[in-house]
N, C-alpha and C positions, 0 to 999 in steps of 0.2 A: 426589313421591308415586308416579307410574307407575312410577318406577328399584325402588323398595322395596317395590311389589306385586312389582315382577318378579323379585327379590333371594326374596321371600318362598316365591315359588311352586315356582321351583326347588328340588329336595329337595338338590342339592351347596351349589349357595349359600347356603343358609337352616342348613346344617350349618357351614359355614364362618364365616357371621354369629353363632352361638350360639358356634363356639369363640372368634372372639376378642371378643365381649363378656363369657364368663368370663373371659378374660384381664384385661381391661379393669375388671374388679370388683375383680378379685383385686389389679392393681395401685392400684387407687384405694385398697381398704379396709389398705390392706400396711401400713398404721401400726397399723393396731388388729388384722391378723391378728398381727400379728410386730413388737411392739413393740421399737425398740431398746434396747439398754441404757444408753445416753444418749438420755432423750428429749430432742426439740427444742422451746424455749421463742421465739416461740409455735408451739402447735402447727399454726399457720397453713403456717409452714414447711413440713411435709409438703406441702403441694401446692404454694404460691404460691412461683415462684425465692426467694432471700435478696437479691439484689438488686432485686427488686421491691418487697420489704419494706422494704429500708433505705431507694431512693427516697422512701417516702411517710412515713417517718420513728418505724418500728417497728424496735427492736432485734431481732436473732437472737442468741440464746445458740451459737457453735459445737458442733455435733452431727457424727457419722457416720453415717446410717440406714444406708447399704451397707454399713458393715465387718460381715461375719458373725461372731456371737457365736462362743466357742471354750472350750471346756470340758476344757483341759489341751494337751498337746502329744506325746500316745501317737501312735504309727504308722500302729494298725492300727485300724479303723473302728469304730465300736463299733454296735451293732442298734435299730432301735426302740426306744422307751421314752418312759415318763410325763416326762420331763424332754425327751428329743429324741423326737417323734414320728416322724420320718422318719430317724431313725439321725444319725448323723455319718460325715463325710467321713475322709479321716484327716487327722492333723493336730486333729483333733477339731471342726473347723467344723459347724455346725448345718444340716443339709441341710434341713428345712424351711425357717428363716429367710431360705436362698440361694434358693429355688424362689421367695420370695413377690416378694423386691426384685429377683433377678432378672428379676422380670416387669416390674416399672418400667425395670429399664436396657435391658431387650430393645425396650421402646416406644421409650425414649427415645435408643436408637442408631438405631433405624431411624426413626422419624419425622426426626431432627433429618439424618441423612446424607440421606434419601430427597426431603424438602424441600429443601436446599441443592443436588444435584443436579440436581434436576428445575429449581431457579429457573436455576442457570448454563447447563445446557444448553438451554432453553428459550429463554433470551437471545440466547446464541449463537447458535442454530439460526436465529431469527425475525431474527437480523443480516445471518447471511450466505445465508440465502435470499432476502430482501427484496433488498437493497444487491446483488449477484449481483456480478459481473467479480474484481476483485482482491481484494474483500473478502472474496468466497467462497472465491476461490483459498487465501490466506492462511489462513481459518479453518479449514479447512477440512484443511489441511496438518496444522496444530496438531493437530486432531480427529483423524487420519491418525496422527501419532507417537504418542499416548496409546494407542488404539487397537491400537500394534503391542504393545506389552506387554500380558503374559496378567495379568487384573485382579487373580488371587488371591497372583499371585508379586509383581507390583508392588506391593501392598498391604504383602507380608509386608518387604519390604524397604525400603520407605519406615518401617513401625513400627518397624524395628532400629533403623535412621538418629534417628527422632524420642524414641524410648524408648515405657518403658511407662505406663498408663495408657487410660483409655476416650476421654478425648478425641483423645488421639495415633492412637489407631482410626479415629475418624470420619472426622480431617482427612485418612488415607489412602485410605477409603474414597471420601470426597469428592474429592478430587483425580483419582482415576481412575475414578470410576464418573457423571461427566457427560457423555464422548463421544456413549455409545448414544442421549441425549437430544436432545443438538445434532445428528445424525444423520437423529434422527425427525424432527423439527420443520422443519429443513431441507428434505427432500423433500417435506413436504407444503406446505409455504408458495411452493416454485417451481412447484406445479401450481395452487396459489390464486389466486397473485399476479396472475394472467393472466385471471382468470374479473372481465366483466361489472362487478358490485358494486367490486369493487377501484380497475377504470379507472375508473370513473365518478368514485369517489373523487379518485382523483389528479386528476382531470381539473377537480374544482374546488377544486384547490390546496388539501386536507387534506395536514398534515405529514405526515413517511414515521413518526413514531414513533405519531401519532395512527392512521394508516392498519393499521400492522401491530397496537399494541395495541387497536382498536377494531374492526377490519373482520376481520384475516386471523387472530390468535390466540386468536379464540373459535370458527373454525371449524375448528382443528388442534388443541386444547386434549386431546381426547377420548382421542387415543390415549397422552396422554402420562399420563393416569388410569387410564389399563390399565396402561401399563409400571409406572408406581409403586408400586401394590397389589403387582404380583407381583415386585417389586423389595423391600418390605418382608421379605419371608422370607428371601430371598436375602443381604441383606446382615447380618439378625439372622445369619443360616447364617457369613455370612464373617465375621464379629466373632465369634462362636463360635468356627470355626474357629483366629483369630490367640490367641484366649485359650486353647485347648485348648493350641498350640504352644507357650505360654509367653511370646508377646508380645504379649499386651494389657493387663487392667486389674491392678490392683495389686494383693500377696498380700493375701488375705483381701476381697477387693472382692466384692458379690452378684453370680456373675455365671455361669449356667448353663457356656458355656465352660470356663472353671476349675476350675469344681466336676469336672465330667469329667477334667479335667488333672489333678487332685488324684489323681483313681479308676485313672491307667493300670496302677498296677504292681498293680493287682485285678482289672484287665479276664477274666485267666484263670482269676479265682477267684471267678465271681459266684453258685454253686451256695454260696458263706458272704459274700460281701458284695455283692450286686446290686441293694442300695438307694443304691450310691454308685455308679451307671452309671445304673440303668433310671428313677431319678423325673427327672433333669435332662434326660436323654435325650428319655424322654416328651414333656418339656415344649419341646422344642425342636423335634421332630417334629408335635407338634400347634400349635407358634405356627404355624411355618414351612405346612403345611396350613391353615391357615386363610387364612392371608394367598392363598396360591394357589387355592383352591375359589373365594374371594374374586373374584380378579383375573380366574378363567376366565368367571365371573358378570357381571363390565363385561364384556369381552371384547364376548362372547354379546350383551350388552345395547346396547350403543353402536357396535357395529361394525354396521350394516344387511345385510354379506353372511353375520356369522353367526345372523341372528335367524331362528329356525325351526329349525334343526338339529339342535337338541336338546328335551328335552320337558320 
């Protein structure tokens, strides 16, 4: 409750908190803003995986909710209107329909890479700080080669290798965006490991996996909630970006990204079509913002040397 007074009081974080709980609306209600054209039987689907449902012994009728509606296959964009509120793309895709599920895939790349990230490098990190000599050596090394490649060219070249689609996204995000985590957690676990409470610990024969998940990883945990938040923008930003390039999710996927990719060859002509740049645009500039007001807001909050600094 104190983290959420203090989340409140701030006038950047409490701006940050309202942008992505609009998001967060927007994708919850994305069935009933922007029905598909196949809807999904049951309409449980819409939230609950399909595999959750078939576990417990509920048929899913096969649906698409991402594939964007498309209203012929003309070139050139077509304006607002009672049928397309927000224009079309060209190719004739439905730029609002892509704005609403968009905002589901933009959570759901960034939450699913930013968690798998954060658990690998967290592991690693609490492994080879703890266990130190050749373990660190080793890990350490590995984190060291990842590390030498630049994140967003690795990325783009791993997705060519895997092809396209959103999952082939993640797993390249994921594969090289867990360094910076084992890094973090690493350095603070070899300045912990040595404080008082720890020894004491070992000292009456608590295992090393009890030791680290019970003693030494609730008190390094914090910064790796900072990097994450502001890790969320960041990687919506780099899945945008592989989709803008043409390698990520599949033609016609809801997917801010692509919607832009769709727009290049009007980029110099947004004074007659700048509703096929500026709504997706928007919406990627304002996820991305919020996730980071967000993160400066832990920062601030959970870091003790930056509490006061700001007002």
């Amino acid at each position: 409750m104190e983290m959420l007074r203090r989340l409140v009081r701030n006038p950047l974080s409490f701006a940050g908190l309202v942008i992505l709980l609009g998001f967060a609306l927007v994708a919850l209600l994305a069935p009933v803003l922007a029905p598909p054209e196949r809807p999904c039987r049951p309409a449980a689907a819409y939230w609950v995986p399909p595999w959750v449902l078939s576990a417990v012994g509920v048929e899913v009728s096969p649906c698409k909710p991402y594939r964007m509606p498309r209203d012929g296959f003309a070139a050139d964009p077509r304006p607002p209107s009672p049928e397309h509120p927000l224009g079309t793309t060209p190719y004739q895709y439905d730029v609002f329909y892509g704005l609403i599920w968009g905002t589901r895939t933009a959570f759901r790349v960034g939450f699913t890479v930013v968690i798998a990230i954060a658990l690998i490098g967290v592991f690693l990190g609490a492994v080879a700080g703890y266990a130190g000599r050749w373990v660190d050596e080793l890990l350490m090394r590995i984190t060291e080669i990842f590390l030498a490649f630049p994140f967003l060219v690795a990325a783009i070249v791993l997705t060519s290798i895997l092809g396209k689609g959103i999952e082939k996204i993640m797993i390249a995000l994921i594969v090289f965006g867990w360094p910076t985590y084992a890094r973090l957690v690493r350095g603070d676990i070899l300045s912990i490991k040595e404080r008082e409470f720890v020894q004491a610990a070992r000292a009456l024969g608590a295992h090393p996996l009890r030791i680290i998940f019970r003693h030494i990883l609730p008190n390094t945990i914090y910064p790796v909630f900072v990097l994450a938040s502001l890790d969320m923008g960041s990687i919506v930003l780099s899945a945008a970006g592989l989709s803008f390039l043409g390698l990520g999710s599949e033609l016609g996927y809801a997917d801010w990204g692509q919607m832009i990719n769709f727009a290049r060859n009007f980029i110099t002509e947004l004074d007659r079509y700048w509703w096929t740049v500026v709504y997706p645009g928007m919406a990627i500039v304002l996820f991305v913002l919020g996730w980071n007001l967000l993160g400066d807001a832990f920062r601030d909050i959970l870091d003790p040397r930056m509490r006061g600094t700001r007002a």
